[in-house]
C-alpha positions as a Python dict, from the first residue, in 0.01 Angstrom:
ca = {
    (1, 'X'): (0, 0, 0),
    (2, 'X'): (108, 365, -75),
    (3, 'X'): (-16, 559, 207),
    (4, 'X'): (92, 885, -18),
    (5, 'X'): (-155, 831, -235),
    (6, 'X'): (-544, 905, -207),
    (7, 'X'): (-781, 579, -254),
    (8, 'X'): (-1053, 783, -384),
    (9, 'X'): (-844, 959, -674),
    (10, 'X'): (-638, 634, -747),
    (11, 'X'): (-720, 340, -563),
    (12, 'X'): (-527, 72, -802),
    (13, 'X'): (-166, 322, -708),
    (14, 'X'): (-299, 308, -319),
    (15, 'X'): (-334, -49, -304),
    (16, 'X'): (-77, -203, -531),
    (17, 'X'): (193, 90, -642),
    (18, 'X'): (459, 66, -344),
    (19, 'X'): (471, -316, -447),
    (20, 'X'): (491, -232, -831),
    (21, 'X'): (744, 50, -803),
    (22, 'X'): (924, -167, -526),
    (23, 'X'): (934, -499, -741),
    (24, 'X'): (1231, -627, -983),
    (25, 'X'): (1154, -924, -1211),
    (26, 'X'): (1452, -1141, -1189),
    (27, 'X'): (1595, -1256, -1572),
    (28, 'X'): (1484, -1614, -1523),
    (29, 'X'): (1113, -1572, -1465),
    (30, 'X'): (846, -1380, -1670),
    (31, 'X'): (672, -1250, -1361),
    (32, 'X'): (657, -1179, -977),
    (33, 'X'): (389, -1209, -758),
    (34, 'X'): (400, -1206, -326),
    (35, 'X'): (360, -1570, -312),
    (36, 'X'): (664, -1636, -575),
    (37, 'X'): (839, -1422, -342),
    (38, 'X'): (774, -1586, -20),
    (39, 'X'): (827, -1906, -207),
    (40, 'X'): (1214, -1807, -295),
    (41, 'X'): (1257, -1675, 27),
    (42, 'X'): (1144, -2000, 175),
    (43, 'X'): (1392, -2222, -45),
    (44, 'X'): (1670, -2008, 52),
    (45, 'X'): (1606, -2051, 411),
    (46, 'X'): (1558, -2433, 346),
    (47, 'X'): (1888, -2495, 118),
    (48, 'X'): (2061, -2305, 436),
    (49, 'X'): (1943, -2531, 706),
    (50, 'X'): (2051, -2820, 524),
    (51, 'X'): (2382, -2713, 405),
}
């Protein structure tokens, strides 16, 4: 959320624009998404307790 930013002149840049302007799409996939995120986040922290 982008607390900058009214909801009733631009609710799709209140709700979703700190994620979209925050967000780099990594060369290997074709998009990004908060549960693709947490997902990589959670493999790291997997391959790390097992190495």
């Amino acid at each position: 959320m982008d607390a900058k930013i009214d909801p009733c002149d631009d609710f799709y840049d209140f709700a979703c624009g700190s994620f979209v302007r925050d967000t780099r799409i990594p060369d290997d996939k074709t998009s990004v998404n908060t549960f693709s995120i947490i997902t990589d986040q959670l493999q790291e922290q997997i391959r790390a307790l097992l190495d």
